[in-house]
N, C-alpha and C positions, 0 to 999 in steps of 0.2 A: 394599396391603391387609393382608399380614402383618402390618405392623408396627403400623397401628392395630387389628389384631388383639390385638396384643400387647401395645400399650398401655391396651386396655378391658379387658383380663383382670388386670393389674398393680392398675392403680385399682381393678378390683371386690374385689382380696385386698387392698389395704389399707386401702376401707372396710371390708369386715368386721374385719378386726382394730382400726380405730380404736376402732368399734363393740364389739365384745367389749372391749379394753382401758377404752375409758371406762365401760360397763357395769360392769364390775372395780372402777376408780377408785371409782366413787359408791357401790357396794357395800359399802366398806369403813371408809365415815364414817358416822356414827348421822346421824339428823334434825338434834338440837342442833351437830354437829360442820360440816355443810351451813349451818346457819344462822349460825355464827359465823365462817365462811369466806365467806360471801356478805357479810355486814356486814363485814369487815376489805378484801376488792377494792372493795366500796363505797366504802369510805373512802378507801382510796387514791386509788380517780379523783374525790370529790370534792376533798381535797386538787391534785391535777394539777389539775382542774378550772379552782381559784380560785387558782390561781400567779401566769396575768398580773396579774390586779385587784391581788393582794399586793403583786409587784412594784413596779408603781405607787406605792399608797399608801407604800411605805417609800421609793423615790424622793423620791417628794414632801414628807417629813416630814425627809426629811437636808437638801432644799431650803429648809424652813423653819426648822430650825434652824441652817440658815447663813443666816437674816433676813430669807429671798426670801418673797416673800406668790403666792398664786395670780393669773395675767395678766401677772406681773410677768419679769423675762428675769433668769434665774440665769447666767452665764458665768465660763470662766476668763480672766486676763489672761494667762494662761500655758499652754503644754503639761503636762497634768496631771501629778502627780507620785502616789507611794504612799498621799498622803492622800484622794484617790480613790477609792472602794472601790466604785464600779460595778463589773458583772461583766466588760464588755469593754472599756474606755479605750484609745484611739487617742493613745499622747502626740507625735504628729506633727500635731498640728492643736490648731485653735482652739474649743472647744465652747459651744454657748450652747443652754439647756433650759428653754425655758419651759414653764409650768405652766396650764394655761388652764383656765378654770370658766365655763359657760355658763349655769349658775345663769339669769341678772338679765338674760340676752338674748346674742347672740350678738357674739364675738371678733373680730375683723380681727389679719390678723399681716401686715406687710409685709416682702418679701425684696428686697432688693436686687439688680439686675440686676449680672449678672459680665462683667468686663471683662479686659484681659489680664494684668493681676496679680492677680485677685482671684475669687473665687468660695465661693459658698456652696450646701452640700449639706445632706440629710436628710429627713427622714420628718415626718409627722403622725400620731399615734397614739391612740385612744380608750383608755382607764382600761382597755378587755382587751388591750390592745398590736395591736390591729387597724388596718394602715395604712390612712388615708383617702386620704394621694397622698406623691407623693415630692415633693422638692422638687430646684431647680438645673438643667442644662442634660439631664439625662435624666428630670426629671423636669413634673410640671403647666406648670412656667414655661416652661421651654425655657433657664435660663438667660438671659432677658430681665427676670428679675422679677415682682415680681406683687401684688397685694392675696388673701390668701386671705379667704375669710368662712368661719368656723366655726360652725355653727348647733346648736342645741340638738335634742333629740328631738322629735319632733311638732310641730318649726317649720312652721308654712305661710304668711308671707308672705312675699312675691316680695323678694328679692334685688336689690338696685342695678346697676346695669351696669357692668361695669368691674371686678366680682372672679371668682374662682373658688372654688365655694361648694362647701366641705365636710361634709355634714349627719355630725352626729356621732352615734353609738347611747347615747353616754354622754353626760351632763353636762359630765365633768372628762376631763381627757388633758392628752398630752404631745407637744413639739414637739424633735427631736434635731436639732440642727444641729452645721457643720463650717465653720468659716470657713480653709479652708488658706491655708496659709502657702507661698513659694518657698521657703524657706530657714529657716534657726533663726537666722538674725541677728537682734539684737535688732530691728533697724529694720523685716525680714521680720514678724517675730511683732507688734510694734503698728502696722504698716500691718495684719494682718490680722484684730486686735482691733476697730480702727477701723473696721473696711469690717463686720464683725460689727456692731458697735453703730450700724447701720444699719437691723436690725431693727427693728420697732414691732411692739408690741400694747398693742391700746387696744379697749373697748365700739365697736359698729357708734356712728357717731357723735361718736365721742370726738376728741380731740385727739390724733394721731401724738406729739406734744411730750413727751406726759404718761408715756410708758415711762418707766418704772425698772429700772437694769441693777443686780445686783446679785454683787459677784465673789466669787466662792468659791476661788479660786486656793488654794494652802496650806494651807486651812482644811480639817478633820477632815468629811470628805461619807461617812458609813456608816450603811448603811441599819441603822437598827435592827434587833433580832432577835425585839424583841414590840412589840406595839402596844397600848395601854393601850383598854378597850372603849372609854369615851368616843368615842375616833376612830376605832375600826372602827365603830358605831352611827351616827359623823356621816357615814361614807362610804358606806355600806349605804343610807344616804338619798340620795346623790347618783351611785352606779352600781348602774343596773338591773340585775335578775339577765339573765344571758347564757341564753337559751334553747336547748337542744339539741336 
């Protein structure tokens, strides 16, 4: 009893001192000096705010000017090197990043079941970097494989049998994969290239065949540091605002 005695008396002195001290604080800014210290934290959490979407869209703009199109599967042939300029690059693995756009109806991405050489890991991600599932043996598939379907906002017809349906909040996202490798032998690294370009994505309906891989290996992948409005205008169109 003492000691939450003594506990409720400690808390009662240092709200009032909080209290006297912020009383203090606010007392010593005018009206206009509150107001432009309210508009500058504004600002910053909006900035914070819209980090992931940013993120993204400069991903995806270093993916197309290394010639990758949206749906289409950007990879390296290689363990990335300094040309690279994502924030965290694993160069003990094999990466593949597709770009998906749900636009025109919903995505199919297929992963390849892992075997004992071979396996593929990673995320599903909406335009705010919000996981929709993992992917490989800890993740949706079990490491058996799988058909994912990716669906658009406000999709409401039924789903075919036989995928694991991801309704997305956004339009557009991104898919991060890991194709490892046993070893850095050359033969390790294109057996695990190979078992990567296993991947498809294609329209619900489409042709598996019809993937386009496109390598980015050595090539200059840096996310830009402005975006021209044009392309923020056309992405504003294609991810909803994030509701708080």
């Amino acid at each position: 009893m003492k000691i939450t005695n003594n506990l409720t008396s400690v808390t009662l002195l240092l709200s009032i001192l909080f209290c006297l001290t912020g009383r203090g604080l606010a007392e010593s800014y005018s009206a206009e000096e509150l107001q432009q210290r309210a508009i500058h934290r504004r600002a910053v959490e909006a900035v914070i705010w819209g980090m992931p979407a940013v993120n993204y869209e400069r991903m995806l703009h270093a993916a197309i000017d290394n010639g990758a199109k949206l749906n289409q599967v950007v990879y390296w042939s290689r363990p990335v090197n300094w040309k690279n300029q994502t924030l965290t690059p694993n160069p003990d693995t094999i990466y593949l990043n597709p770009f998906y756009d749900t636009t025109a109806g919903p995505v199919v991405v297929e992963i390849p079941p892992a075997d004992a050489d071979h396996v593929i890991v990673g995320s599903f991600d909406v335009a705010w970097q919000n996981a929709l599932a993992d992917v490989g043996p800890a993740g949706a598939d079990k490491g058996k494989g799988a058909k994912y379907l990716i669906t658009p906002p406000g999709y409401k017809e039924s789903a075919p049998e036989g995928y694991i349906v991801l309704p997305s909040e956004t339009y557009r996202g991104f898919v991060i994969l890991r194709s490892n490798f046993k070893s850095r032998s050359d033969a390790d690294v294109e057996s695990a290239v190979e078992h990567g370009k296993r991947v498809k994505v294609y329209p619900l309906g489409g042709n598996p065949d019809s993937t386009v891989y496109v390598d980015a290996y050595d090539k200059p992948f840096i996310m830009p540091s402005r975006l021209s409005v044009r392309r923020s205008r056309a992405s504003e169109a294609k991810v909803p605002r994030k509701s708080n």
